[in-house]
C-alpha positions in Angstrom: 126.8 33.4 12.7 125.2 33.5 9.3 121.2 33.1 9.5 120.7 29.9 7.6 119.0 29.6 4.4 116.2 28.3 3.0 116.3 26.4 -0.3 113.1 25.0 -1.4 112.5 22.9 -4.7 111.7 25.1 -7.7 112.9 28.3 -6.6 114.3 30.9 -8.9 117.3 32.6 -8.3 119.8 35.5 -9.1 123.1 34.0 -7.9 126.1 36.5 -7.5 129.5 35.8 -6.5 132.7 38.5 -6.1 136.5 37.9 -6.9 139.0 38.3 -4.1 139.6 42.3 -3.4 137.7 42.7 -6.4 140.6 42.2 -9.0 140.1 41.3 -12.5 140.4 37.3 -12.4 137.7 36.3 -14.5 139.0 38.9 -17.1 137.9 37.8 -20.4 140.1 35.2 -22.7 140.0 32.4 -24.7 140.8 30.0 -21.9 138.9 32.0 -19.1 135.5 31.7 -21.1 136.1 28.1 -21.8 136.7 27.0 -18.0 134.0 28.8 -16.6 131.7 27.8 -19.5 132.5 23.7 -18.8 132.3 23.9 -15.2 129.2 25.8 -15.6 127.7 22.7 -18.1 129.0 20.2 -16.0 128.0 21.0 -12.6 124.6 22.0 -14.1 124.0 18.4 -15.3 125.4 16.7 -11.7 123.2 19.1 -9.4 119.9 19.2 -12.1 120.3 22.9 -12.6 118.1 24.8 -14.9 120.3 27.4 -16.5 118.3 30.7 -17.7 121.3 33.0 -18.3 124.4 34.2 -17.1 127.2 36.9 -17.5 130.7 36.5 -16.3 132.4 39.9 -15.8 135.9 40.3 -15.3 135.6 40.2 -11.4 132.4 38.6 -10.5 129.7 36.7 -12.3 126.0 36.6 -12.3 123.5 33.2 -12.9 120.0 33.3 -13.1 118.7 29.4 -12.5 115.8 27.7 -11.0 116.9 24.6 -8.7 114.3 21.7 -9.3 115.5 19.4 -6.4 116.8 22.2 -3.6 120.4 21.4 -4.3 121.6 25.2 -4.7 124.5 25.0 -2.1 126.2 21.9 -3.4 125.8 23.5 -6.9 127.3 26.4 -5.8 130.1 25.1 -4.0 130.9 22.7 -6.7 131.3 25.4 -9.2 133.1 28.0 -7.1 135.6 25.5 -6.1 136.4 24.1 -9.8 136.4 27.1 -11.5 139.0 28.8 -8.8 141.4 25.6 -8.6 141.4 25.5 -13.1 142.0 29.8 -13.0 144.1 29.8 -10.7 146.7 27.2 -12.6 146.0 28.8 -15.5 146.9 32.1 -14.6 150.2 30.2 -12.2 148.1 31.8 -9.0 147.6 29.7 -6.0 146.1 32.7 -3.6 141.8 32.7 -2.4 140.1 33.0 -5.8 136.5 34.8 -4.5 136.1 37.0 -2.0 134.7 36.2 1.6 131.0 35.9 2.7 130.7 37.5 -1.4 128.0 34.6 -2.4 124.7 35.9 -3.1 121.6 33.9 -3.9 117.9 36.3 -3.8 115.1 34.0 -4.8 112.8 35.7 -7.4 109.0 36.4 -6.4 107.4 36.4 -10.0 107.5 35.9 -13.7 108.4 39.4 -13.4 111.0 39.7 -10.9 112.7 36.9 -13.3 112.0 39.1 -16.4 113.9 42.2 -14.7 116.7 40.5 -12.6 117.2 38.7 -16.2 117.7 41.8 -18.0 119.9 43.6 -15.1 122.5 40.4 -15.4 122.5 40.8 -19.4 122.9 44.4 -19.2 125.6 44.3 -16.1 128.9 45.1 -19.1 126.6 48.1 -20.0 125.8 49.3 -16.6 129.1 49.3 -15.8 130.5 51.6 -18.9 132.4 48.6 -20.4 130.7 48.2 -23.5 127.9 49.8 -25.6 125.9 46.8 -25.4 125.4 44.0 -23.8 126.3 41.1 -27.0 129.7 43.4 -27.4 131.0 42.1 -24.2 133.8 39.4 -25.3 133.2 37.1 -21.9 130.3 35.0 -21.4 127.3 36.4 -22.1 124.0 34.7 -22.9 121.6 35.7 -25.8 117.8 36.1 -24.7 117.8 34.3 -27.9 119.6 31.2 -26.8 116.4 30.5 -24.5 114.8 27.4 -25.9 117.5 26.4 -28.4 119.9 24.3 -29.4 121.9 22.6 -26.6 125.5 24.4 -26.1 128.5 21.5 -26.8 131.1 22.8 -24.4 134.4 21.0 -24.9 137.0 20.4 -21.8 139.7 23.1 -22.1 143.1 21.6 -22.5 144.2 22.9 -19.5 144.0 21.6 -15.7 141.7 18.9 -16.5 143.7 15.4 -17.6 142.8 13.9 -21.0 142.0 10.7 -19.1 140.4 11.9 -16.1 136.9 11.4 -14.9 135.5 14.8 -16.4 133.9 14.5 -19.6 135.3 15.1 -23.1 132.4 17.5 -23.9 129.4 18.5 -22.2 126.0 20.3 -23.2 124.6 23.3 -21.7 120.7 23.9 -22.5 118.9 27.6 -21.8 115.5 27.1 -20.5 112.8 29.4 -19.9 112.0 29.7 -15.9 108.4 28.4 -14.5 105.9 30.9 -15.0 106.1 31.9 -18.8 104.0 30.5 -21.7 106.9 29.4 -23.8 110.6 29.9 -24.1 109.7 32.3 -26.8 107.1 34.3 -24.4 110.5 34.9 -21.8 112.6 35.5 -24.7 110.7 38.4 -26.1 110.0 40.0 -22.4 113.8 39.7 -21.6 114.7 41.6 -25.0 112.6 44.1 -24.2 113.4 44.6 -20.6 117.3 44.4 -22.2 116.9 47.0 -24.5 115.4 49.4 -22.1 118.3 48.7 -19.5 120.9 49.3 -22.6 119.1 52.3 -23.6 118.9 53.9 -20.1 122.3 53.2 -19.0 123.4 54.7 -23.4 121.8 58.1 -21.8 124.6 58.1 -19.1 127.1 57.9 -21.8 125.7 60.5 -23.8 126.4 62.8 -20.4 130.2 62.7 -20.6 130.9 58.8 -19.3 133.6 57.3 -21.3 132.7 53.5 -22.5 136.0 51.5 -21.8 135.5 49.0 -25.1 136.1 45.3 -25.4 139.6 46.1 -26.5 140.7 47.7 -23.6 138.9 45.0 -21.5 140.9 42.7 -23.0 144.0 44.0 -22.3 143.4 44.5 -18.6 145.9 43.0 -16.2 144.2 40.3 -14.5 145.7 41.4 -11.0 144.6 44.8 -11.1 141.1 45.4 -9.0 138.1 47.9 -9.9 138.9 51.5 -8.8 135.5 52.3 -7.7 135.2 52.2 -3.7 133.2 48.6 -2.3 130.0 49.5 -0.6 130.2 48.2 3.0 127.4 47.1 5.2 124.9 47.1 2.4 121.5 45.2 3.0 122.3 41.5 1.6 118.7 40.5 0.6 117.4 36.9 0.4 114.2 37.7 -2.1 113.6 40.3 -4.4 109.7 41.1 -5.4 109.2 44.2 -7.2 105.4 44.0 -5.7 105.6 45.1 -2.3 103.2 43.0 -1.0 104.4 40.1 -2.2 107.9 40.6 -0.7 106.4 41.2 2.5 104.7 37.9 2.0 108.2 36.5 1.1 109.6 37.6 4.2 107.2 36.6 6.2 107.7 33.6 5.1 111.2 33.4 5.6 110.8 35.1 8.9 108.5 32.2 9.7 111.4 29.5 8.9 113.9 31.1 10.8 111.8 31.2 14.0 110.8 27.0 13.6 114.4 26.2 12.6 115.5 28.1 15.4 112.8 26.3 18.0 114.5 23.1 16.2 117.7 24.2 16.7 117.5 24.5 20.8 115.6 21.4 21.1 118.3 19.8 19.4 120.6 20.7 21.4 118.9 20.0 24.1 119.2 16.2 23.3 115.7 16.0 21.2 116.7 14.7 18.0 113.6 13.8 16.8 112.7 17.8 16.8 110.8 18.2 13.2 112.8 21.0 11.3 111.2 23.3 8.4 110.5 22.5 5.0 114.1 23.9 3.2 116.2 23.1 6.1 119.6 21.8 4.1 122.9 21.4 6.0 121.1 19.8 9.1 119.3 17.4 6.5 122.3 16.6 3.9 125.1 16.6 6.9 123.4 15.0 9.9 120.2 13.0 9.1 117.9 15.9 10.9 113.8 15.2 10.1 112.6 18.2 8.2 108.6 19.0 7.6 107.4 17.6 3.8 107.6 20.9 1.4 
C-alpha cells in the first residue's frame, strides 16, 4: 500500500505525470496544446492553483505550482482525468491515457530548489535531444518571461466540450512567481539563467555526435508509437527535493515524523477510536471521512 502523502498549505511542487507505456499521446498539435492548455486554466482557477510553469512533452508533462489551500490531489486528479477523456476522443482512443502509479509530486525545499527544478522542466525538450532550445519546442512551453504578466485567455477547443455545457467559453491562466522571491522579475531573471546553463550543457552533448530530432520531426511522430529508450525500474520515487543536504534531511525528518503519527492514528482508528487526532496534512482521511487532523 502506497505510504500516504502529506500536502500542506503553501507548498511548492514539481508535479510529473507519464503516458501509458510511454507512447507519444500528448504529441504536439494544434488541438493537443489547446486541451491541455484549458484544462490546465480551468482546473487552476477551481482548486486555487498557483501556476509557475509547465512543459508538456509528447509523453508526459511537467508543472511547477505552489498549492495555497492543500488541495494538490483533487487538482491533480481533476486534470488527469479531463485531459485523458478530451485526448482520447480526439485522437478516436478509448484505452488508459497515463501510465500506473506514474504521478509524481516532490515538494521543493527553497527558493533555490524552485529556481533549479524550474529550469530542468523548461529545459526537459533540450535534455532530451528534441530541440536546440527550449522556446523551439512546438508544445506547451512557458517563457521565464511570462512570470508576472499578462493573464493567458485560453479559449475552449471545439472539440469534446459542448458549446452549451457548463465549462466556460474562455478562461485565463496567470504565471506567478513562487513564495520566496523578491518579485516576479527577481525569479524570472534566476530561471533564465539557470535555463541557459541547462541549454548550454545539454548543446555540449550535441556537439559530441547526438543528433537533435527537430520540431519537424516531432511533429510528424505517430502518436501511438512509444520512446525507444528502456524505462528505468525501481528507481527511488522521492517526496522532497533540497539541493542542501541538511535541509532535506530536515524535510525527511519531517515527513518521517508524519508518517509515524498518521500511522499511530491509523491503528487507533481502527481500533474504534475515532476521535484519534491525525497530523497536520492528513488529506483523504480528512476530505473522505470527517477524521480530526492537528491545526497546520
Amino acid at each position: 500500500m502506497t505510504a500516504p502523502r502529506q500536502v500542506l498549505p503553501g507548498t511548492t511542487y514539481l508535479i510529473t505525470r507519464r503516458c501509458a507505456q510511454r507512447q507519444f499521446l500528448l504529441r504536439p498539435s494544434k488541438i493537443t496544446n489547446a486541451i491541455f492548455l484549458y484544462v490546465l486554466a480551468v482546473a487552476a482557477g477551481r482548486f486555487g492553483m498557483n501556476i509557475h510553469a509547465y512543459c508538456v512533452l509528447s509523453n508526459h508533462f511537467h508543472l511547477i505550482l505552489t498549492d495555497p489551500g492543500a488541495r494538490l490531489p483533487a487538482f491533480e486528479q481533476y486534470l488527469d482525468s479531463l485531459v485523458a477523456r478530451a485526448i482520447n476522443a480526439s485522437l478516436g482512443r478509448w484505452e488508459a491515457f497515463w501510465a500506473p502509479s506514474s504521478y509524481s509530486a516532490v515538494a521543493l525545499g527553497s527558493p533555490a530548489d524552485v529556481v533549479d527544478k524550474t529550469a530542468y522542466v523548461l529545459a526537459n525538450p533540450v535534455a532530451a535531444g528534441l530541440v536546440r532550445r527550449g522556446r523551439d519546442w512546438p508544445g506547451l512551453w512557458s517563457a521565464p518571461e511570462l512570470v508576472g504578466g499578462q493573464p493567458l485567455t485560453v479559449r475552449r477547443p471545439q472539440t469534446f466540450f459542448r458549446e452549451n455545457g457548463s465549462m466556460p467559453e474562455s478562461v485565463e491562466l496567470t504565471l506567478t512567481a513562487p513564495p520566496g522571491f523578491d518579485s516576479p522579475a527577481d525569479f524570472r531573471e534566476r530561471v533564465a539563467a539557470a535555463l541557459g546553463r541547462a541549454e548550454a550543457a545539454a548543446g555540449a552533448c550535441e556537439s559530441s555526435g547526438v543528433r537533435v530530432v527537430g520540431a519537424e520531426r516531432v511533429l510528424a511522430q505517430e502518436v501511438r508509437r512509444r520512446a525507444v529508450q528502456r524505462e528505468p525500474r525501481r528507481t527511488l520515487n522521492p517526496r522532497v527535493a533540497a539541493r542542501d543536504r541538511w535541509k532535506r534531511i530536515e524535510a525527511l525528518q519531517r515527513l518521517r515524523g508524519f508518517l509515524e503519527r498518521y500511522r499511530a492514528a491509523w491503528r487507533a482508528r481502527r481500533a474504534g477510536d475515532f476521535a484519534a487526532l491525525f497530523p497536520p496534512g492528513t488529506y483523504l482521511l480528512r476530505v473522505a471521512h470527517g477524521a480530526p487532523c492537528a491545526a497546520t
